[in-house]
C-alpha positions in Angstrom: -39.4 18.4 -30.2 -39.4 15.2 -31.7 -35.8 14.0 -33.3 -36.0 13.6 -37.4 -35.7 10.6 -39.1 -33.0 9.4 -41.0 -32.9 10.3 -44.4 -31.6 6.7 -45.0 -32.1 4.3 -42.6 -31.9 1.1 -44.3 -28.3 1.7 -45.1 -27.4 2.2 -41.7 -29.1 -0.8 -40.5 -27.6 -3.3 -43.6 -23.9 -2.1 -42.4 -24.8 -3.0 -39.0 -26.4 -6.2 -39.4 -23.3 -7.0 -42.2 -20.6 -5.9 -39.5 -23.0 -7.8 -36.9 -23.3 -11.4 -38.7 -19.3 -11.1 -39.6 -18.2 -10.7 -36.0 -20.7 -13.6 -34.7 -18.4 -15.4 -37.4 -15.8 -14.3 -35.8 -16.2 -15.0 -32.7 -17.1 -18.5 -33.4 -14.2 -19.4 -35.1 -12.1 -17.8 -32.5 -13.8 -19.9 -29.9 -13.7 -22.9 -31.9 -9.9 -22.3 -32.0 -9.5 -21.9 -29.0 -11.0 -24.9 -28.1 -8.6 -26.9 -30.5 -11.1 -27.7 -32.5 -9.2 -26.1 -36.0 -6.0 -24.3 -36.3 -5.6 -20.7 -34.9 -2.0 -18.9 -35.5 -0.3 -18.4 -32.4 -1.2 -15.0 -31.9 -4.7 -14.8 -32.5 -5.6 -14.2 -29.0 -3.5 -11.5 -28.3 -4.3 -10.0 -31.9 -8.3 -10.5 -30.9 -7.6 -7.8 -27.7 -5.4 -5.4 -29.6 -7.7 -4.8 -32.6 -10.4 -4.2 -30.4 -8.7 -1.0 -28.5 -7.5 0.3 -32.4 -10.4 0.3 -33.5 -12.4 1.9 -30.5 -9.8 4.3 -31.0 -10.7 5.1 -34.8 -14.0 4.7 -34.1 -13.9 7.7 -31.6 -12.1 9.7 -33.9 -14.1 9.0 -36.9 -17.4 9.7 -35.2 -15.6 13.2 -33.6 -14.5 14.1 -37.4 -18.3 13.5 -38.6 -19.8 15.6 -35.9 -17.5 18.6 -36.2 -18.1 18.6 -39.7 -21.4 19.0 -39.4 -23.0 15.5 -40.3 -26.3 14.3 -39.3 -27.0 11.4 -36.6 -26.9 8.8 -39.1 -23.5 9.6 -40.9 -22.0 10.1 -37.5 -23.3 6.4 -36.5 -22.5 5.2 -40.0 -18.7 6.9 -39.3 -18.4 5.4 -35.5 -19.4 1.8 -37.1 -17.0 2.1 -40.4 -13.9 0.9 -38.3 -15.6 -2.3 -36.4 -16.8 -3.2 -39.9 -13.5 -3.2 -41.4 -12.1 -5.0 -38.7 -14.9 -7.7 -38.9 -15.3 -8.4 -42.7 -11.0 -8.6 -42.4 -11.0 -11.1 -40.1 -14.1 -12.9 -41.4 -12.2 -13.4 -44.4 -8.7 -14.1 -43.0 -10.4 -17.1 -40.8 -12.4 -18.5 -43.5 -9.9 -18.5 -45.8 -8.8 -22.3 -46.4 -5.0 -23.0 -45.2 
């Protein structure tokens, strides 16, 4: 059998290409500050490794919580992508923001 379609895919695919154009923001103003080349608070690095096992850890949970209730393949994706989204549209901002 072949697997159904999402009833929606287009809303799974705008949060990940939203969550996927924040964190290559990310990442290049991380690496820019790490290369001195604008200001980075002291504990960005270590704050760049812990976020990341948080929110694998949510994400788990969140996609567990979907499936056990029942949801279909693209709420459990949509679920498991909810936390890195978060996390990326946070930072984006707090970066970005003018100091």
């Amino acid at each position: 059998m072949f697997p159904t379609m999402p009833k929606n895919p287009l809303r799974l695919w705008a949060q990940f290409a939203r969550m996927t154009i924040e964190a290559q923001t990310v990442i290049g103003l991380r690496t820019a500050g790490m290369m001195g080349m604008m200001a980075q608070a002291p504990g960005e690095p270590f704050r760049m490794v812990a976020e990341k096992q948080a929110a694998a850890t949510e994400s788990l949970f969140a996609m567990a919580q979907a499936a056990g209730r029942g949801a279909s393949a693209e709420r459990v994706m949509s679920a498991a992508l909810r936390p890195y989204g978060k996390r990326t549209r946070a930072n984006s901002r707090r970066l970005t923001k003018p100091r």
